[in-house]
C-alpha positions in Angstrom: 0.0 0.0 0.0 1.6 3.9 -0.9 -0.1 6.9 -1.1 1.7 7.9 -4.4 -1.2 8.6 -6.7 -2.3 11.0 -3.5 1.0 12.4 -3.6 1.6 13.1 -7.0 -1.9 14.9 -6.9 -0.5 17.3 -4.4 2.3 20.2 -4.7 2.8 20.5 -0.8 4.8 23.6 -1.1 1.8 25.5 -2.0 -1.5 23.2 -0.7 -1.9 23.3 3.6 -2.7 19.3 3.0 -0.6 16.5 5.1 1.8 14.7 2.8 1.9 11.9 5.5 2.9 8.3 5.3 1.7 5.3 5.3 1.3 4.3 9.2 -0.4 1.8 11.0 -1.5 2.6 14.0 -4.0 0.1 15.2 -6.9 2.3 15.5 -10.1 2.0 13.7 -11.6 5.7 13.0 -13.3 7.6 10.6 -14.2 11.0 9.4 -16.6 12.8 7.1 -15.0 15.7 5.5 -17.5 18.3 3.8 -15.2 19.6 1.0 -17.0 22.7 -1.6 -14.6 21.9 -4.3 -16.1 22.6 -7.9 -19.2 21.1 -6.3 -20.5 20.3 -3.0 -19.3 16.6 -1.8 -18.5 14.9 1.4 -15.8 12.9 2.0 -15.8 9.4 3.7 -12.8 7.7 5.1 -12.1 4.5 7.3 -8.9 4.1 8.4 -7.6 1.0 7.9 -4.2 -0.9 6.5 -2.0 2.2 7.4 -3.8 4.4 5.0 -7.6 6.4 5.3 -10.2 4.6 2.5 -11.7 7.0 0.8 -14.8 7.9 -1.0 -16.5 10.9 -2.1 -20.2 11.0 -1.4 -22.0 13.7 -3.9 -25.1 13.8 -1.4 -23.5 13.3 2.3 -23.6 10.2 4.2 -27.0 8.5 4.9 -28.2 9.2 8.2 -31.4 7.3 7.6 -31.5 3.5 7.7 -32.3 2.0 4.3 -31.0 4.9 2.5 -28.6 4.2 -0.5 -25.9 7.2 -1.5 -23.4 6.9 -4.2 -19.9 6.7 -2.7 -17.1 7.0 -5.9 -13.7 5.3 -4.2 -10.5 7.8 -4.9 -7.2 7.6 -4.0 -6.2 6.7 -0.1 -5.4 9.3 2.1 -2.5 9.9 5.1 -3.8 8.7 8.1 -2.7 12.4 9.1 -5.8 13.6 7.4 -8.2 12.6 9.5 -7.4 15.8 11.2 -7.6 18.1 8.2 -9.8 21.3 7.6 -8.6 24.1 5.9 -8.6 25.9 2.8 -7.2 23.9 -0.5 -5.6 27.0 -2.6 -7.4 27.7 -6.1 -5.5 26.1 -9.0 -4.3 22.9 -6.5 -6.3 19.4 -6.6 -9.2 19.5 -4.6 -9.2 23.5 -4.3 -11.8 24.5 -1.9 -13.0 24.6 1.6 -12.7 21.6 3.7 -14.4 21.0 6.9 -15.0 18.3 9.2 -18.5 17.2 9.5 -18.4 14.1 11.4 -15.7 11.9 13.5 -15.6 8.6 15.4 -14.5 5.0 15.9 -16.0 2.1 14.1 -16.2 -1.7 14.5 -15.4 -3.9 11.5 -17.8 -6.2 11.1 -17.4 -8.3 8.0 -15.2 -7.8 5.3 -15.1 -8.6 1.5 -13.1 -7.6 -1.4 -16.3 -6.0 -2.6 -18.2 -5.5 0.6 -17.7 -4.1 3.9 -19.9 -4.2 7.4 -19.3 -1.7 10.2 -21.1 -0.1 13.0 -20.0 3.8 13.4 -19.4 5.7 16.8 -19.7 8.9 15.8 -20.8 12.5 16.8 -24.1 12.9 14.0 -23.2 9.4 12.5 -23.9 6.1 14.2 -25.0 2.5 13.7 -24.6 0.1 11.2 -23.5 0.6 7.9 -22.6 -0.8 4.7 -20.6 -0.3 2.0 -20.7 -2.5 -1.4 -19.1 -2.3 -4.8 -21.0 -1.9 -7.9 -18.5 -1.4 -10.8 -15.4 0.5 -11.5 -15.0 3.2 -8.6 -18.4 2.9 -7.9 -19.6 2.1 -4.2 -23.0 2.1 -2.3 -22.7 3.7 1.1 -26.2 2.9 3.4 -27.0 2.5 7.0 -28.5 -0.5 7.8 -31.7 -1.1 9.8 
């Protein structure tokens, strides 16, 4: 696992973004970032294998059970950016305002290469959840009843 494509994305001399590394640190956590890049998304990410999973979600994160949101996978992120908020300098990947929107812990429960079960522990999002590939980048992010 290497965060190159997430690196070579990024000119850190200009963008306030964490170049990080790849670090495993045992912990199981997640974030949702809201990011108003050239449009509205939020951004999902579980930490896991050293890295943060991540997936941008055009219409936020279901807080509902039974509802379904498209979640497009993109490159990992730093572990280090679970803690980022901030603005992304115009012209730079990702330009735009980034905040955090949710944080917690989670518990794996099952896990596929297409399909993953967890409960989240966070501050507006919590219980259980599933994410499933459909094709190419393509995810579907819903809580579960």
């Amino acid at each position: 696992m290497t965060l190159k494509e997430y690196q070579e994305k990024r000119r850190f001399a200009v963008t306030p973004e964490p170049a990080g590394e790849v670090k495993e640190t045992g912990e199981r956590r997640f974030v949702v970032q809201r990011h108003q890049a050239s449009r509205l998304h939020y951004d999902f990410r579980l930490q896991m294998e050293g890295v943060l999973k991540s997936w941008a979600v055009p219409k936020g994160p279901p807080e509902d059970p039974g509802v379904r949101r498209l979640a497009v996978q993109v490159e990992d992120h730093p572990v280090d950016y679970i803690d980022f908020a901030g603005e992304i300098p115009g012209g730079q990947y990702g330009a735009g305002k980034v905040e955090i929107w949710d944080r917690g812990s989670y518990e794996l429960e099952g896990v596929r290469p297409d399909h993953f079960d967890f409960v989240l522990h966070g501050e507006r999002l919590t219980g259980r959840y599933t994410l499933v590939h459909t094709r190419g980048d393509n995810w579907i992010l819903l809580k579960r009843r």
